[in-house]
DSSP file (Angstrom, degrees, kcal/mol; ACC not computed):
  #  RESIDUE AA STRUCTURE BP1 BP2  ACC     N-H-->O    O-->H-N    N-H-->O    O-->H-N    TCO  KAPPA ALPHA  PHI   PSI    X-CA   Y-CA   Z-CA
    1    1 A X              0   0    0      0, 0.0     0, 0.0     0, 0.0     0, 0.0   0.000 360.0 360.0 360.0 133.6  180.6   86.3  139.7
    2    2 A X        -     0   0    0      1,-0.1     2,-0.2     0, 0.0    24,-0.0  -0.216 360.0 -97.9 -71.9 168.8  180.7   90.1  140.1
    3    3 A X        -     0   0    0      1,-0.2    24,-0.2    23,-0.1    -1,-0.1  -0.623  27.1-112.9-106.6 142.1  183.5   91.4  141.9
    4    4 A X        -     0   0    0     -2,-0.2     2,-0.6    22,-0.1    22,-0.2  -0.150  41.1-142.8 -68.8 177.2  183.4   92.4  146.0
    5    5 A X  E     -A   25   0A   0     20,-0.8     2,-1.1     2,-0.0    20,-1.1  -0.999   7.5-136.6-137.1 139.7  184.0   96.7  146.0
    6    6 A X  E     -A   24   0A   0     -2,-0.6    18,-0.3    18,-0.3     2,-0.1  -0.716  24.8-164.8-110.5  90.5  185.9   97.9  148.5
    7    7 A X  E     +A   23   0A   0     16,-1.3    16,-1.1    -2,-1.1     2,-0.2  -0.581  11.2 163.3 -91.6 163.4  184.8  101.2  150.5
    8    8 A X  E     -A   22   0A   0     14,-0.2     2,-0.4    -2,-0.1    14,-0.3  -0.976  15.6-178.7-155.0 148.4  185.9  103.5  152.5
    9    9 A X  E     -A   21   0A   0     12,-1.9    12,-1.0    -2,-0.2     3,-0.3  -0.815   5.9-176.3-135.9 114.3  185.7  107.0  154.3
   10   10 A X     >  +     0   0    0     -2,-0.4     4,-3.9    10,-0.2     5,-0.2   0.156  58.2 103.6-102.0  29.2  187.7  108.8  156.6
   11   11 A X  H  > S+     0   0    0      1,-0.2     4,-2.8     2,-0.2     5,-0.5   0.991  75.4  52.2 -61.5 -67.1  185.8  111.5  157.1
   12   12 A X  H  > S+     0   0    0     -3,-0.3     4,-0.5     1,-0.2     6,-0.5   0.692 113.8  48.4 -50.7 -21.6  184.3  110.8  160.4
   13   13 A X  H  4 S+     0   0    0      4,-0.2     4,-0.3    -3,-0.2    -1,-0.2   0.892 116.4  46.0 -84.9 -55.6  188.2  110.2  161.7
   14   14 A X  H  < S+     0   0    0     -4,-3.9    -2,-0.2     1,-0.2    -3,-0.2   0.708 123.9  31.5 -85.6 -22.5  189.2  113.7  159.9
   15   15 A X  H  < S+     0   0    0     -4,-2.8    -1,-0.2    -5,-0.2    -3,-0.2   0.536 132.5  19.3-121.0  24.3  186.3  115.7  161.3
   16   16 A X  S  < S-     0   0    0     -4,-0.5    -3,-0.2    -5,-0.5    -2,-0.1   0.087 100.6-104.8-144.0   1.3  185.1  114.6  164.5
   17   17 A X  S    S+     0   0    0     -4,-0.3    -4,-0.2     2,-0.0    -3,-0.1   0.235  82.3 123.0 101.7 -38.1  188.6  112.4  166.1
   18   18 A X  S    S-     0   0    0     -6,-0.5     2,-0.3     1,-0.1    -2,-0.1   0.307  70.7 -85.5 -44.0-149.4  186.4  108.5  165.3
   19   19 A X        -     0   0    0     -6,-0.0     2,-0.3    -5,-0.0    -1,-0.1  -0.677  42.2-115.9-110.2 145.9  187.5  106.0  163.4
   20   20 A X        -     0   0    0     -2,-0.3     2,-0.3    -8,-0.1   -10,-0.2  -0.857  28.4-110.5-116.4 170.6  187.0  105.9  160.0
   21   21 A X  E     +A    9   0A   0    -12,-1.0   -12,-1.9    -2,-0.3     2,-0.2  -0.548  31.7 170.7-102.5 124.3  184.9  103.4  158.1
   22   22 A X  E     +A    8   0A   0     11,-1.2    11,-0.3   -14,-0.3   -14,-0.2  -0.533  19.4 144.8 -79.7 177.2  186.1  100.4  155.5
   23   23 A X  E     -A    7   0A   0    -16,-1.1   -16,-1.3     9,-0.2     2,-0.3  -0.682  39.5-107.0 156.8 163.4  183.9   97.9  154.2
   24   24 A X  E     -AB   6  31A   0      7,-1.6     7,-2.9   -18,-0.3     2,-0.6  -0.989   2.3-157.0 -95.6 103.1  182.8   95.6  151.3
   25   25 A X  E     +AB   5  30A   0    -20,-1.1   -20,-0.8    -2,-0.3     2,-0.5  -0.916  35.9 167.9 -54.2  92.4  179.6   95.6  148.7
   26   26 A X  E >   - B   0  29A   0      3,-1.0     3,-1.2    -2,-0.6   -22,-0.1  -0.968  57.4 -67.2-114.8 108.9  180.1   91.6  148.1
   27   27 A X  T 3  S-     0   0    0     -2,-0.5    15,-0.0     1,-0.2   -24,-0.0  -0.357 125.3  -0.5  47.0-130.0  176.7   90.3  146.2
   28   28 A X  T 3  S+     0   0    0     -3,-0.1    14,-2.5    13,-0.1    -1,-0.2   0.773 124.5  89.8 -61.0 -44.6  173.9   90.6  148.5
   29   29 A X  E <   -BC  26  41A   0     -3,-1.2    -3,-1.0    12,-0.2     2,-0.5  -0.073  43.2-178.9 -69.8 163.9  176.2   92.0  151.4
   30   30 A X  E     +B   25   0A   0     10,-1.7     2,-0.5    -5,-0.2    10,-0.4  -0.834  12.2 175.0-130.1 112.6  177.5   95.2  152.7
   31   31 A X  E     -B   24   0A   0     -7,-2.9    -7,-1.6    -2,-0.5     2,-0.4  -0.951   7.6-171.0-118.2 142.1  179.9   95.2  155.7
   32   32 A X  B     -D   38   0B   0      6,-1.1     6,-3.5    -2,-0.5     2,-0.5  -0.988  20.5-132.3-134.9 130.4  181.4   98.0  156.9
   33   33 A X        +     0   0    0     -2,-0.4   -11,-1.2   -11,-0.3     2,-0.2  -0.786  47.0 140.4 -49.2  94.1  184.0   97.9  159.6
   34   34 A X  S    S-     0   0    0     -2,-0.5     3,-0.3   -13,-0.2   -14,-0.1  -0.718  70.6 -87.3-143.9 171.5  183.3  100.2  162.1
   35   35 A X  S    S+     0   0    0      1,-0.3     2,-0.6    -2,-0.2    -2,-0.0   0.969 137.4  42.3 -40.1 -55.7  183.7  100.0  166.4
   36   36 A X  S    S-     0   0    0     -3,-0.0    -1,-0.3    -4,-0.0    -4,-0.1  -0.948 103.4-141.6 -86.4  96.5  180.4   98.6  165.8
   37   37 A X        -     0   0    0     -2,-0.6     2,-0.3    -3,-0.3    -4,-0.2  -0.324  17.3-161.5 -74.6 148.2  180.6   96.3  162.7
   38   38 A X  B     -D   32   0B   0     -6,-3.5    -6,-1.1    15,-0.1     2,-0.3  -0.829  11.6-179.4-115.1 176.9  177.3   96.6  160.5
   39   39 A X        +     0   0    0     -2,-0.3    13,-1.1    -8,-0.2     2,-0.6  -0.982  11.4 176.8-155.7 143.5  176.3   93.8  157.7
   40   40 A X        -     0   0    0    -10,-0.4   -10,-1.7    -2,-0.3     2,-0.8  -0.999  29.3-118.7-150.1 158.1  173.0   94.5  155.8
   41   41 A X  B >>  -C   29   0A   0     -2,-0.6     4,-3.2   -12,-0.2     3,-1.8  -0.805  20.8-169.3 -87.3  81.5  171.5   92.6  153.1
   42   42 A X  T 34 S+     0   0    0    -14,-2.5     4,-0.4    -2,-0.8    -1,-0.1   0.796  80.2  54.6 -37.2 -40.2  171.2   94.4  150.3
   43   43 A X  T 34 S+     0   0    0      1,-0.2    -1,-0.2     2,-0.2   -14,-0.1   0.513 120.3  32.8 -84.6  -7.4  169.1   92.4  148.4
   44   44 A X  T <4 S+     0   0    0     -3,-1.8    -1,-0.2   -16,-0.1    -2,-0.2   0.455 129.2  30.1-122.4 -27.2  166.5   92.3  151.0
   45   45 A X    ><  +     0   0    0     -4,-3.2     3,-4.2     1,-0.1    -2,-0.2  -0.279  54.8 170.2-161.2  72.6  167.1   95.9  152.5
   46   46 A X  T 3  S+     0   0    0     -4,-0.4    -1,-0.1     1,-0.3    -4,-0.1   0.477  74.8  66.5 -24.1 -41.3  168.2   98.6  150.8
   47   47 A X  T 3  S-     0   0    0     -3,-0.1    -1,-0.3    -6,-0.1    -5,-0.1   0.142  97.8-128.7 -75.3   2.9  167.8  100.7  152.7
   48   48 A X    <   +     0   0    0     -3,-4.2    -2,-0.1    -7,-0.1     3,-0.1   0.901  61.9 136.2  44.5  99.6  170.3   99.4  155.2
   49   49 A X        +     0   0    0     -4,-0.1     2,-0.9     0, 0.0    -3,-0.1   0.475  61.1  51.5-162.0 -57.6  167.7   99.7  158.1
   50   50 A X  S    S-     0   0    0     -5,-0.1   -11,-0.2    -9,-0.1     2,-0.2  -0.638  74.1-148.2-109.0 111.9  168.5   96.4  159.8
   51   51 A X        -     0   0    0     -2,-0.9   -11,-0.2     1,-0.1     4,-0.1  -0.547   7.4-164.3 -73.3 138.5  172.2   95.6  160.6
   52   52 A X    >>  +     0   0    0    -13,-1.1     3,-2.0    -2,-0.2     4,-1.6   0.688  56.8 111.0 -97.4 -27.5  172.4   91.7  160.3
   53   53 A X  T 34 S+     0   0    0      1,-0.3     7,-0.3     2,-0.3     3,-0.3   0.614  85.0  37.6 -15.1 -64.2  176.1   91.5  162.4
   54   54 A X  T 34 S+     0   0    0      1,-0.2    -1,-0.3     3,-0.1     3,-0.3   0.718 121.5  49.0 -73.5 -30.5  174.5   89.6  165.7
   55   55 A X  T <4 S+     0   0    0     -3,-2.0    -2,-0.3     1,-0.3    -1,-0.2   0.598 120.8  30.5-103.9   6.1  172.1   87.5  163.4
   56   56 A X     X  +     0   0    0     -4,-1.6     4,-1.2    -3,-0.3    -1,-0.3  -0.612  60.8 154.5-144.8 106.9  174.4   86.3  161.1
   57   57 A X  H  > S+     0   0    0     -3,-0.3     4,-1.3     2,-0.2     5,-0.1   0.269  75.8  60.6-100.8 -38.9  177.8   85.9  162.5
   58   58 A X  H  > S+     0   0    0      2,-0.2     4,-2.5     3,-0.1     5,-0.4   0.736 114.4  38.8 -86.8 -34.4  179.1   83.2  159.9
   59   59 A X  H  > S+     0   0    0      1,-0.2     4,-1.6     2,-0.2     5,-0.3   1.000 114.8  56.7 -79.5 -45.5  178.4   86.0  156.8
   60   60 A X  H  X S+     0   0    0     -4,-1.2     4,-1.5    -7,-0.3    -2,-0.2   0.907 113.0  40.6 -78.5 -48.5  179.9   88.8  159.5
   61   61 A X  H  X S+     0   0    0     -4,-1.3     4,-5.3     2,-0.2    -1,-0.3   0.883 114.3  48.3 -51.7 -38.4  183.3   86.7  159.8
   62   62 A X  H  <>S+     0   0    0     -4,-2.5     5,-0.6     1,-0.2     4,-0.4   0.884 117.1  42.7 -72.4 -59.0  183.8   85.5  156.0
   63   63 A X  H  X5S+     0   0    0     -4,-1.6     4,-1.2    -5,-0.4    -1,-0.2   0.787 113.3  56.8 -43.4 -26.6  183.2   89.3  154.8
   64   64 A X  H  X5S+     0   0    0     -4,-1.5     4,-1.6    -5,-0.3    -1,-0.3   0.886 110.5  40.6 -50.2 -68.6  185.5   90.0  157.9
   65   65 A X  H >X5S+     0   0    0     -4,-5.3     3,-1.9     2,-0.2     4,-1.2   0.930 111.8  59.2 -62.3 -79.7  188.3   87.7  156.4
   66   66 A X  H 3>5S+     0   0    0     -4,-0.4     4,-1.2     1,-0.3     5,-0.3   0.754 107.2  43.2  19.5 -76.1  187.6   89.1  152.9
   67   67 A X  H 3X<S+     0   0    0     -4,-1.2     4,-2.4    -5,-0.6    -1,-0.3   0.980 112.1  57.0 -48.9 -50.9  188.4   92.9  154.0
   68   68 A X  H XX S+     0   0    0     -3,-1.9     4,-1.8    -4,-1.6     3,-1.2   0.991 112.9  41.8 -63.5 -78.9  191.6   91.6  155.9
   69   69 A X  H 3X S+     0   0    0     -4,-1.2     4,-1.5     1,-0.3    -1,-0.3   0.706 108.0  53.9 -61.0  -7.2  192.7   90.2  152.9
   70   70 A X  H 3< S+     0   0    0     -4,-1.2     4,-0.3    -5,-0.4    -1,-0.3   0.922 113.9  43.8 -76.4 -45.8  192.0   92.7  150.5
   71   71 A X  H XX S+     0   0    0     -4,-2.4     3,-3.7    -3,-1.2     4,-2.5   0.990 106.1  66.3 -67.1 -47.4  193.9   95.3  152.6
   72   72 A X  H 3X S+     0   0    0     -4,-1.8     4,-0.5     1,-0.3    -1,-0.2   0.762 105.7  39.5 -23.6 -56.6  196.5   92.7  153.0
   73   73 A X  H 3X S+     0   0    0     -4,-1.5     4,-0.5    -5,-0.3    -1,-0.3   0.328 111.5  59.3-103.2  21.6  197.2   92.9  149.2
   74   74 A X  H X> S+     0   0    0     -3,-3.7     4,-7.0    -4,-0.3     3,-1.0   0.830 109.4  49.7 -61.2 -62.8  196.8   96.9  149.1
   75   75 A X  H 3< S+     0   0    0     -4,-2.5    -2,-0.2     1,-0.3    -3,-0.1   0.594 106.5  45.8 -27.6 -44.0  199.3   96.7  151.3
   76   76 A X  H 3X S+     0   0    0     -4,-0.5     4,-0.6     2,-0.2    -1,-0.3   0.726 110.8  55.4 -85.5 -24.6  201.5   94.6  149.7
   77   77 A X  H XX S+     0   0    0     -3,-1.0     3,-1.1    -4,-0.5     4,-0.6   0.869 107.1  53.9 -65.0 -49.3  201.1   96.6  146.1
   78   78 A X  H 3< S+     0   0    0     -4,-7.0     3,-0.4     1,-0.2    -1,-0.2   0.858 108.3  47.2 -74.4  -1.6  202.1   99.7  147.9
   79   79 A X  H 34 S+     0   0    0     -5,-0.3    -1,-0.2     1,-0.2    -2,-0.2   0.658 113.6  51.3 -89.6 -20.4  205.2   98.1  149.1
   80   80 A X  H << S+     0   0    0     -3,-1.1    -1,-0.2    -4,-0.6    -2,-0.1   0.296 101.1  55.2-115.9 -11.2  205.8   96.9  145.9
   81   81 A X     <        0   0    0     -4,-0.6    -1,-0.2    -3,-0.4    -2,-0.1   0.304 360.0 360.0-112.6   3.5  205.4  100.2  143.9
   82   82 A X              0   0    0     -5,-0.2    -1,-0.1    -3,-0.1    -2,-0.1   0.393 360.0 360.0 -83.3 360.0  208.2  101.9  146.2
């Protein structure tokens, strides 16, 4: 199984005040953690053109837990490297 990738940007936070962006490329998905979470299908839309979030709900939670825990053990690696 290929491995999830973990993005991020904080550009939108460091020039305009938002929030800045995380998210996951996990297989087919991409979710990015925003005010407004998006979820796309990659494999189906490439173009990220249709946010899937409201029609799939089950995929928008696991990828949801999946981020949490990922930061969860950044977290604990930087605590750990101190």
């Amino acid at each position: 199984k290929d491995l999830a990738a973990y993005i991020e940007t904080f550009h939108p936070r460091e020039a305009y005040g938002w929030s800045e962006l995380t998210g996951l490329i996990d297989g087919p998905w991409k979710y990015i953690r925003a005010p407004k979470p998006e979820l796309y299908d990659l494999s189906r839309d490439p173009g990220e053109e249709t946010n899937l979030a409201e029609a799939r709900p089950d995929v928008l939670k696991e990828e949801y837990r999946r981020l949490d825990a990922l930061l969860a053990d950044k977290a604990a690696l930087k605590q750990q490297l101190k």
